[in-house]
Each structure stands twice: as C-alpha cells, then as structure tokens.
C-alpha positions, 0 to 999 in steps of 0.5 A: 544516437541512432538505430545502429549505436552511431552516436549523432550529436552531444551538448550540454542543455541548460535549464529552462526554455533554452535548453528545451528549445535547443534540444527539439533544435537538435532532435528536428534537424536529424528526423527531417522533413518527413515528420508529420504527426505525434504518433511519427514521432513517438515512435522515432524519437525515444528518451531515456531519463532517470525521473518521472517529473519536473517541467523537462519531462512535461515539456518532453512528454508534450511534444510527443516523445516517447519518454523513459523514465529510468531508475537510478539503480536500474541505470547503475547495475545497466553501468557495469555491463559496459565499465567495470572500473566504477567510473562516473560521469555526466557524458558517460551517463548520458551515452549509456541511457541512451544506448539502454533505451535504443537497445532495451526499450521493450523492457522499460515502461513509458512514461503514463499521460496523468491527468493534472489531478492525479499529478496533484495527488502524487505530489500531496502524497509523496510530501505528506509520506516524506513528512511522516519519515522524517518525524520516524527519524526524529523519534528515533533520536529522541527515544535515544536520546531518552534511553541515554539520561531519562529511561523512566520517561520511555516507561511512562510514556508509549508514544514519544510523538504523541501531543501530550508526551510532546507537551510534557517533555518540553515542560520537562525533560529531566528526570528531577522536573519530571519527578515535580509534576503534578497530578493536574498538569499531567491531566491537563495534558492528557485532556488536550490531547483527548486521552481517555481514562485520564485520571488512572493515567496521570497516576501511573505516569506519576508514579513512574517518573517518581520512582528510582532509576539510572542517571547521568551526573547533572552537567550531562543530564543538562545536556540531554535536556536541552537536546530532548527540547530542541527535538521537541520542537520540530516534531510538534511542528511535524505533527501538524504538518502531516495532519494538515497534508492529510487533510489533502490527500483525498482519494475519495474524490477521483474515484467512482462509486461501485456499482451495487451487486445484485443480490441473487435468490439462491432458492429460485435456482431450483427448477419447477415442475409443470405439475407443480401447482406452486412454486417451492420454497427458497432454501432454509441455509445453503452452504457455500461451496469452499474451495478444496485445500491444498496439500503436497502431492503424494500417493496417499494424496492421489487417492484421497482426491480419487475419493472426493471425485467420486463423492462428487459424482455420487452427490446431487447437484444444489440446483436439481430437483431431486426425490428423497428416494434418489438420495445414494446410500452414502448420504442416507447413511449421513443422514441417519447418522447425524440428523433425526429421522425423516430429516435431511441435510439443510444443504440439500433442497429436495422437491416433492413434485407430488405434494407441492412441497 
C-alpha cells in the first residue's frame, strides 16, 4: 500500500527463508533504485505486525524496516471503524493493518532494537510468569475440587500448593485416610518442607482432619479422590519448574551498580563570620522540611495558606546566621511557650559571632 491508500500488491507468504525472501522481492521492486542506506528505508518502508517476536519480526527488524508491533485488541477495536458486520479474514486483516500503520503510525510505538540478553531474559520471564498462572489455575480446581467432598482439608491445610500439602494429599486424599495419618508422618512432611513449629502443626492438623464434617457417599469420595491425585501430580511438577525458571530470571546481572550519594554536612551550610575565630558547630537536629498537604480549595483554605505564607516570610531561613535578638516575637512566644527559658528550638541554628559560639 502506498502513501495514498492505493493498494500495490498482495500474496500469501510462507514461512521460513522463502517467505522473507519473497516479501524484500516484492517491497525492492516498488522502492526502486533509489534506495541507498537503512535509515532511507526505514523511513520508506513501514510494517505493521500483531506481535513483538519470532524470526519474522527479526529478520524484518534487521533489514532496516520500520516495524509495528500491533496489539490484537488494538487491531480489532481499529476493525469496526472500517466494518461494522464483525466479519474476519486473513486478507481483510492484512489491508486493515496496513492501512492503520500508513494512517496512524504516530500513535503506535516501534518495535525497541534489544539486545540478545534482554530478549533471553524476556523469553525467561515470560514462561516462568506463564508457569506461575497455570499452577494458580491448578489451585483453583484443586481448592474445588476439596471444597466438594474433603472441606477439612482446606481447614487444616492454608497453602494447597505448599510441598507438604502436596506430600499429604497425595498419600491421602479422602477424608477416611486422612483421619489414619499419623502425628510422625505429618512431621515428616512438615520437615521436608522445612516448616517451623512442627510439633504444634502436626497436631493441629491431626486434630482437624479427625474431626467431624460433611461428605459425600463412598463411591463419589473415590472419585474425588483419584481427581485431587492426579492434580497433584502436576502441581509437584509445577513447583519445581517455577523455582528452576526462577533460579534464571536474574536481573541482577544487567544492571549497574548505583553510584553512591554523597552524604551532605547540614551544619557547614551555616555561614561563618570573618570575626569568628572558630568555625561553629554542626546543628544537634535539623528537621526536614515536609511538603505542605493538600487540601480542597475554599475560602477558609485561602486564608490559611495566606497565614503560612506570611509565617514563612516572618521565619528565618535554616541557612542564615542569625542573633538571638533577631528572632520575631512569634517565635519568642514559641519558645517561651514549650522549651525552658534561654533555650531555643533545635530546628533554628543560631550564630554568636561575639562569643564564637
């Protein structure tokens, strides 16, 4: 398609080298000879594509094209502007991405050049976060599952994929072998999946299965039972993926050390005197100054903020010298009011230029 909406030419491209091939056959006989470097092309020649990877969007990429990668849902809400009957088709999707990306290609964002190790740590990321939800799912239909036959179970146990609920549900996963275990094979399990406390735990996890609740009649609770094992199963498998996959997922590697902040001494921001013999003293405390809230505007709201303002501009700066004879009458009366007498403030550094103090 080109700048005016004139549609150029249309095939279907197979995958792999031929299809790739093929299309810079087909893009190279329209630009022309005139085509010298990458950033001509670029400009020139611009794809729209809904995903973000594979060897079609690197191969694409490396060429020099400019490549957009298009959300599907953004691609399907950009579909009713042009057809309102919900129709879907390959050729009708390929003219309407390009004619989104020859029209609207200020708002969509190119594809980023990564690097090869940011690419590795997207592709690690994205199966362990894939892995995670499926084991949620699991759960899900587990904690059913038990809510259905063997509700004790969901009582005594708090993580359903926790390696020793995992251990117990698959040694038993009805309510009557659940009532038969033991106070050492529940520790046993406790202690392989390093729990603490593990004597309090294996009794109160006794004393929850063994007590009395609702069931279902024998030949169902055997159904459940062989349901809950066979979930079971994949979500042991689950877990030692997602923690293998999270051994790999190591950001710490691609990022720079932070550059230390230099610590600032806040009593050498007071100025000296030339009289001064000696250089005063850092400040005991300073108090940090904190941003004002935010409140809803009003007439009472006006005149407060009129009050501080004025209180600002009566308060000494942190970073003057000042006298105790220059302290306004307001802080005076602060100072008289909560701190002993001849004492002031802690956040206020006073000079005595006379005494060296």
């Amino acid at each position: 398609m080109d700048a005016s909406g004139r549609r150029l030419a249309k095939a279907r491209l197979p995958e792999g080298v031929a299809g790739i091939t093929r299309l810079h056959a087909m893009i190279g006989q329209w630009l022309g000879d005139d085509v010298d470097d990458t950033e001509d092309v670029g400009a020139r020649v611009k794809i729209g594509i809904e995903t973000d990877r594979g060897p079609w969007v690197r191969a694409l990429v490396a060429v020099g094209y400019t490549v957009y990668a298009v959300n599907p849902l953004q691609a399907a809400r950009y579909r009713e502007r042009l057809a309102l009957s919900g129709a879907k088709s390959d050729a009708a999707d390929a003219h309407m991405l390009a004619d989104m990306v020859r029209t609207d290609s200020h708002q969509l964002r190119p594809i980023a050049g990564d690097s090869a190790e940011a690419e590795a740590v997207k592709v690690v990321a994205r199966m362990h976060k894939t892995l995670i939800w499926e084991r949620t799912r699991a759960v899900q239909r587990l904690r059913h599952a038990l809510q259905e036959y063997f509700p004790a179970a969901l009582e005594a146990f708090e993580d359903l994929d926790a390696g020793d609920t995992l251990e117990l549900l698959a040694k038993a996963p009805d309510p009557a072998a659940a009532a038969r275990l033991s106070i050492s094979q529940i520790s046993a399990a406790l202690h392989r999946a390093r729990r603490r406390d593990i004597a309090t735990k294996a009794t109160a996890i006794q004393a929850v299965l063994r007590g009395e609740h609702l069931g279902q009649p024998a030949v169902v609770t055997a159904a459940y039972a062989v349901s809950v094992r066979a979930l079971v199963a994949p979500l042991g498998t689950l877990n030692e993926q997602v923690k293998a996959l999270q051994g790999q997922v190591r950001f710490d590697r691609h990022l720079q050390p932070a550059a230390e902040v230099p610590r600032l001494d806040l009593g050498r921001l007071i100025p000296t005197h030339p009289e001064c013999p000696q250089e005063p003293e850092p400040a005991q405390q300073i108090h940090p100054i904190r941003a004002p809230r935010r409140r809803w505007p009003s007439a009472r709201g006006q005149l407060g903020e009129e009050r501080r303002h004025r209180r600002d501009l009566d308060a000494p700066a942190v970073d003057q010298a000042i006298r105790p004879e220059q302290i306004p009458g307001r802080l005076k009366r602060t100072v008289r009011r909560h701190h002993q007498p001849g004492q002031l403030p802690r956040h206020v550094p006073v000079v005595d230029h006379e005494h060296g103090t």
